[in-house]
C-alpha positions in Angstrom: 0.0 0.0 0.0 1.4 3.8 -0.4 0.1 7.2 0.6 -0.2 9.2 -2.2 -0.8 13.7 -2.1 -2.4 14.7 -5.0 -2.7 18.3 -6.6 -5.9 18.3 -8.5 -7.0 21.7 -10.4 -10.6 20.9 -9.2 -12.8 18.7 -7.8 -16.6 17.2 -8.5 -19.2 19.2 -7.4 -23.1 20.4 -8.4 -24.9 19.2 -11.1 -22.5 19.2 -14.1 -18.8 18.4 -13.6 -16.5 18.5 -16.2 -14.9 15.4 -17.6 -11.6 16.1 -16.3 -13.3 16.2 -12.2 -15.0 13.1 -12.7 -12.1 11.3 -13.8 -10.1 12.3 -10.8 -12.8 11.9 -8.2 -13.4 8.4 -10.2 -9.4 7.7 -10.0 -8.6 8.2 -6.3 -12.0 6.6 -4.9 -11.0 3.6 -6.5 -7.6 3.7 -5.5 -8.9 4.2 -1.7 -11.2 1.6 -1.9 -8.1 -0.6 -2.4 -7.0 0.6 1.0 -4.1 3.0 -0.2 -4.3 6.6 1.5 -5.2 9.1 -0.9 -4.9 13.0 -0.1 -6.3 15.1 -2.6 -5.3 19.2 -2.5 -7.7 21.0 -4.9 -10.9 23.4 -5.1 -14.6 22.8 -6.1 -16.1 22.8 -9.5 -18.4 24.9 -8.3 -16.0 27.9 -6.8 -18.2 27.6 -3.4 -16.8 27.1 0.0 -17.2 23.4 1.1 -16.4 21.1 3.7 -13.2 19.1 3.0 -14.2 15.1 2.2 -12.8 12.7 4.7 -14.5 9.0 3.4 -12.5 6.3 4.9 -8.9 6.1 3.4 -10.1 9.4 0.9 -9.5 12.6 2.3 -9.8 15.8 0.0 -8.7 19.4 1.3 -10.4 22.5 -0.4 -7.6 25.0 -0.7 -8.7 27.6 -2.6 -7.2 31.5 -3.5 -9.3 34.6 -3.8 -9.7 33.6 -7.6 -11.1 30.4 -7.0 -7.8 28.3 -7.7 -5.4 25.9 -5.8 -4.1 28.0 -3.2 -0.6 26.2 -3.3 1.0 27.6 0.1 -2.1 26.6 2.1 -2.2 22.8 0.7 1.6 23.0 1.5 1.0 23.6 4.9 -1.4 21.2 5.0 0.4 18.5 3.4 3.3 19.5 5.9 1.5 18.6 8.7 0.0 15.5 7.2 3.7 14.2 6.1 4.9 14.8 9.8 2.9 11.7 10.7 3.9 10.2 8.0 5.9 10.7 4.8 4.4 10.5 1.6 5.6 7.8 -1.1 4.7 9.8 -4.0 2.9 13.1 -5.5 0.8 13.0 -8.2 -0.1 16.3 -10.2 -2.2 16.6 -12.7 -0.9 18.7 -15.8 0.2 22.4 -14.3 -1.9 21.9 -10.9 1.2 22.0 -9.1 3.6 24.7 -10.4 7.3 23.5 -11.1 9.0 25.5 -8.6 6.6 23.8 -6.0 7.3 20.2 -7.2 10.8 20.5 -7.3 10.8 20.6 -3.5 9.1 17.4 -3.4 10.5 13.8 -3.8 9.0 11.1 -6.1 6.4 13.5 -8.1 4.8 12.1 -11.2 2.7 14.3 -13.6 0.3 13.6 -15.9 -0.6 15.4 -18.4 -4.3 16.0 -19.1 -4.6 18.4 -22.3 -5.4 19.2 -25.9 -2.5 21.6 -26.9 -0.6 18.8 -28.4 -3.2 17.3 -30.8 -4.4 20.2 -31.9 -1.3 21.7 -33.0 -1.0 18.2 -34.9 -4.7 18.1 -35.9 -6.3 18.7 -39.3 -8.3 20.9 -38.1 -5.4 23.3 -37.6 -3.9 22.4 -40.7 -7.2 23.6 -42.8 -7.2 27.0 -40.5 -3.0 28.0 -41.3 -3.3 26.3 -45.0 -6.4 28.7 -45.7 -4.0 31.8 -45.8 -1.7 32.0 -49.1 2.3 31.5 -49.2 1.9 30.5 -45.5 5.2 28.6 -45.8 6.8 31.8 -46.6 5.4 33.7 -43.8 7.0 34.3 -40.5 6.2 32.6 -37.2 3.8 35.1 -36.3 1.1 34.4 -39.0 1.1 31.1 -37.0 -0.1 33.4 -33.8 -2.4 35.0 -35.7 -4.2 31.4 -37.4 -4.3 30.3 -32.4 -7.2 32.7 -31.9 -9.3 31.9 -34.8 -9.0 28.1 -33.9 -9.5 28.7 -29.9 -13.1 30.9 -31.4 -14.1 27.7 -33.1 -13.4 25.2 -30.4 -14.7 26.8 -27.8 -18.3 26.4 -28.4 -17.3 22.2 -28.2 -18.6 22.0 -32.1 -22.4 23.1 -31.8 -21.8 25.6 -34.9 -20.7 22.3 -36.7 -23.8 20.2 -35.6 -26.6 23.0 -35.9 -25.0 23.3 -40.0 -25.5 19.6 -40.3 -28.4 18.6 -38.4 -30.5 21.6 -40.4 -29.3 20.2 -43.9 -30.2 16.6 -42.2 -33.6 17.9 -41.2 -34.6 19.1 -44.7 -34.5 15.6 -46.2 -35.3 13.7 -43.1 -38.5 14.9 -41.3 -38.4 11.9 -38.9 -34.8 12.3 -37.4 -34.5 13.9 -34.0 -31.7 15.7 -32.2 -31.4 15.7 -28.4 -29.0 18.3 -27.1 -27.4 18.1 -23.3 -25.8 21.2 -21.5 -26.2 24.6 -21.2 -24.9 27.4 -22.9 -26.0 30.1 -25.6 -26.6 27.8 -28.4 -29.7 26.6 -26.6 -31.8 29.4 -28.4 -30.2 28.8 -31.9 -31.0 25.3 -32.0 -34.7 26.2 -31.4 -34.7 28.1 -34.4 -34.3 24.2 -36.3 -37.8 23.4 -35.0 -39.4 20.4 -33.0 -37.2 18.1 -34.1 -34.8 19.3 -31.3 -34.6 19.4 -28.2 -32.8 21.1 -25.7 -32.2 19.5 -22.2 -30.1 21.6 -20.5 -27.4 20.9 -18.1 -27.9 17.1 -16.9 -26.6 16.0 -13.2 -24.6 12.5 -13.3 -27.7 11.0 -12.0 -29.6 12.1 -15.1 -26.8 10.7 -17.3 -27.9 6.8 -17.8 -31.7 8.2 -18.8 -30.1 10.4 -21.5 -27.8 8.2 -22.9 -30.6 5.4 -23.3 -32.7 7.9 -25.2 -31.5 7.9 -28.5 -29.8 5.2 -31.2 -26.6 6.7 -31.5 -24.7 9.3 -29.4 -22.7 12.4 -31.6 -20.1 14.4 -30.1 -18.7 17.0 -32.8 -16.7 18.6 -30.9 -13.9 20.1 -32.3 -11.7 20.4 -29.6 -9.2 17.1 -29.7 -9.2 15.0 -26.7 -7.0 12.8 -25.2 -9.9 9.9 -24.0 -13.2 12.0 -24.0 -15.4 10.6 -21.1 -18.8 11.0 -22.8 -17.9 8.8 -25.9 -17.0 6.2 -23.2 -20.1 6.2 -21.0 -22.2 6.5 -24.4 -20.2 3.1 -25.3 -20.5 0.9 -22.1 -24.5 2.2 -22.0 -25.0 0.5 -25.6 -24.7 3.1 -28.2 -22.7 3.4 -31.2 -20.9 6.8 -31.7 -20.6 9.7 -34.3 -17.0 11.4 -33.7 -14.9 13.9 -35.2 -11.9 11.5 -36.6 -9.0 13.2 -34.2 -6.1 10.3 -33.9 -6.5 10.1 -30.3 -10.2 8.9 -31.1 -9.5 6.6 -33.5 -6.7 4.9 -32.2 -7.9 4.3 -28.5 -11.9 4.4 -28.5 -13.7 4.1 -31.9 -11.1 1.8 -33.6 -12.7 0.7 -35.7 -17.0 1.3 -37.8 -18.5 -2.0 -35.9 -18.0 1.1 -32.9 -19.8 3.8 -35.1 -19.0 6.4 -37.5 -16.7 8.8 -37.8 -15.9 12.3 -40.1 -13.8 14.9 -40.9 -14.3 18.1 -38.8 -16.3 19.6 -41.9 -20.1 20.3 -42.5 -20.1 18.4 -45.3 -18.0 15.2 -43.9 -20.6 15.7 -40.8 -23.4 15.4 -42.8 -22.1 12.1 -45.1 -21.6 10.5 -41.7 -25.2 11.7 -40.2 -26.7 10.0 -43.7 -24.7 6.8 -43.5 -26.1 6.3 -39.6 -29.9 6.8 -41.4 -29.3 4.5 -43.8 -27.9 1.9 -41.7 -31.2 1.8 -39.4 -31.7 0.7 -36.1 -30.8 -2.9 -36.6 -27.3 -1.9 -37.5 -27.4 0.5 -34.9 -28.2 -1.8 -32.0 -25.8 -4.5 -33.7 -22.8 -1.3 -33.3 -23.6 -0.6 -29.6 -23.7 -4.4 -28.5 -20.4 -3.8 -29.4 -19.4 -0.8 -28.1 -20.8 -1.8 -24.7 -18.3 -5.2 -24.5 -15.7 -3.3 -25.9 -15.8 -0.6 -23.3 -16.3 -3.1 -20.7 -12.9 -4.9 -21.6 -11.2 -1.4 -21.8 -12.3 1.4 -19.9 -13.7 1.2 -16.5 -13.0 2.2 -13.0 -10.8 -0.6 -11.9 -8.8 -1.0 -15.1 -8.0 2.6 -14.5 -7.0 2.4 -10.8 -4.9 -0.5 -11.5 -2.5 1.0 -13.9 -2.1 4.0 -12.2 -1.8 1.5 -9.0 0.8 -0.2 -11.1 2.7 3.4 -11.6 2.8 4.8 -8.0 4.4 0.9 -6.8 6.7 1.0 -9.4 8.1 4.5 -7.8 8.2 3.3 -4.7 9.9 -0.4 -5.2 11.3 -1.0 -8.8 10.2 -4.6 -8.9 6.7 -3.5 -9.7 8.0 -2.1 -12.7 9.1 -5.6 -14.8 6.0 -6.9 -17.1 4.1 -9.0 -16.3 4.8 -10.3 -12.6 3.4 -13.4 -11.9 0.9 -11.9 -10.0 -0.9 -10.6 -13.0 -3.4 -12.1 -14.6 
């Protein structure tokens, strides 16, 4: 067993936590349900004052500054006190929550590093926003600077420009497809303007989530923001549905590997709308046959305990370098 300190930017609370909370709050409750000590230093999604968590061998300290942010000199003192009764094995920090002058006067830190700057400086999208100007290979590195804020203006909105284009060209020819939208935001009154075939749910808790994704035949994220392993493609997949993705590598190469998963398209209106016709034509039996699939292949591949254990796996091989040799003959 180790005790681990963690530095989280923030932590699960209210009715809609972003992907990256859940994952940490679903990470370290596994890992203290295996009976390691888990210290968590962080804030609340929601920017409120809260309670610190103490559940068993999970204890989580809300240390936030006037701005709503990891206060890092009061977590230090806290995990000061803490590592008087008791030194840490290792610190875990996810991407910049602890800032590097910080870790460097801790031992045995590991950082992981949960962001989109890398694929998207390697995606196509970003190649179709620089290749638009003329002679860009002959221009300096700042026409580069100028393309970052008209591609951060696209991505921000998570790809609803992209699905109101296509789902009104889709609705034209198909009076009997219907759109269910989940979240909250300004697009909400734009998507009205498509008619009754959509619908806009708003912002759903996580106990709302199971009802939603059993809704509908197949689950479309266009977002054109590149993710590393986006959590709603994953929970769509292990409740039964088939999937409609942008075609970023990290997608393809990890979650929808291959069609009996779903569809995927290029991060275009017209690729979008190829891949919206193809899921009509297919029908609901092919549909159902897809997320059969999807649901045993998320089941072998991405759940809670898979998770825990390879992070598990991580954290002992700091600590003792004969966790580190693959496979030990206590794995199965």
């Amino acid at each position: 067993m180790f005790k681990l300190a963690v530095f989280s930017k923030t932590w699960p609370i209210g009715a809609s936590p972003g992907g990256m909370e859940r994952h940490a709050a679903t990470l370290y409750h596994a890992l203290a349900a295996t009976g390691h000590e888990i210290h968590v230093f962080t804030v609340p999604s929601d920017r409120k004052p809260h309670l610190d968590i103490h559940e068993g061998n999970l204890h989580v300290y809300f240390a936030a500054n006037d701005h709503g942010s990891v206060n890092c000199s009061l977590a230090f003192e806290i995990l000061n006190t803490i590592n008087a009764n008791g030194a840490f094995d290792n610190v875990h920090t996810q991407s910049v929550s602890l800032l590097h002058w910080r870790a460097d006067m801790l031992p045995n830190v590991a950082v992981t590093w949960h962001g989109i700057w890398y694929e998207i400086m390697h995606s196509k999208l970003f190649e179709e926003h620089v290749l638009n100007s003329q002679d860009v290979l002959r221009r300096p590195v700042g026409e580069l600077q100028e393309a970052m804020p008209r591609l951060i203006d696209e991505i921000r909105d998570k790809g609803h420009p992209l699905l109101y284009e296509a789902f009104s060209k889709i609705s034209k020819r198909y009076a009997d497809v219907y759109l269910l939208v989940a979240g909250s935001g300004p697009w909400g009154k734009r998507y009205a303007e498509l008619g009754p075939n959509v619908k806009v749910l708003g912002a759903l808790k996580p106990s709302e989530l199971s009802e939603f994704y059993n809704a509908f035949d197949v689950f479309v994220n266009p977002i054109l923001r590149p993710q590393e392993l986006d959590l709603t493609l994953i929970e769509a997949m292990h409740c039964g549905k088939p999937v409609l993705t942008p075609n970023y590598p990290s997608i393809v190469r990890i979650v929808v590997v291959n069609e009996s998963f779903g569809y995927t398209f290029s991060p275009n209106v017209e690729s979008f709308v190829e891949a919206l016709k193809s899921v009509i034509r297919d029908g609901s039996e092919v549909l159902q046959r897809k997320g059969i699939a999807c649901r045993e292949y998320a089941l072998s591949m991405f759940t809670a305990s898979k998770m825990a254990s390879a992070y598990e796996r991580f954290f002992l091989c700091m600590k003792d370098a004969r966790f580190c040799q693959y496979p030990l003959p206590t794995d199965c």
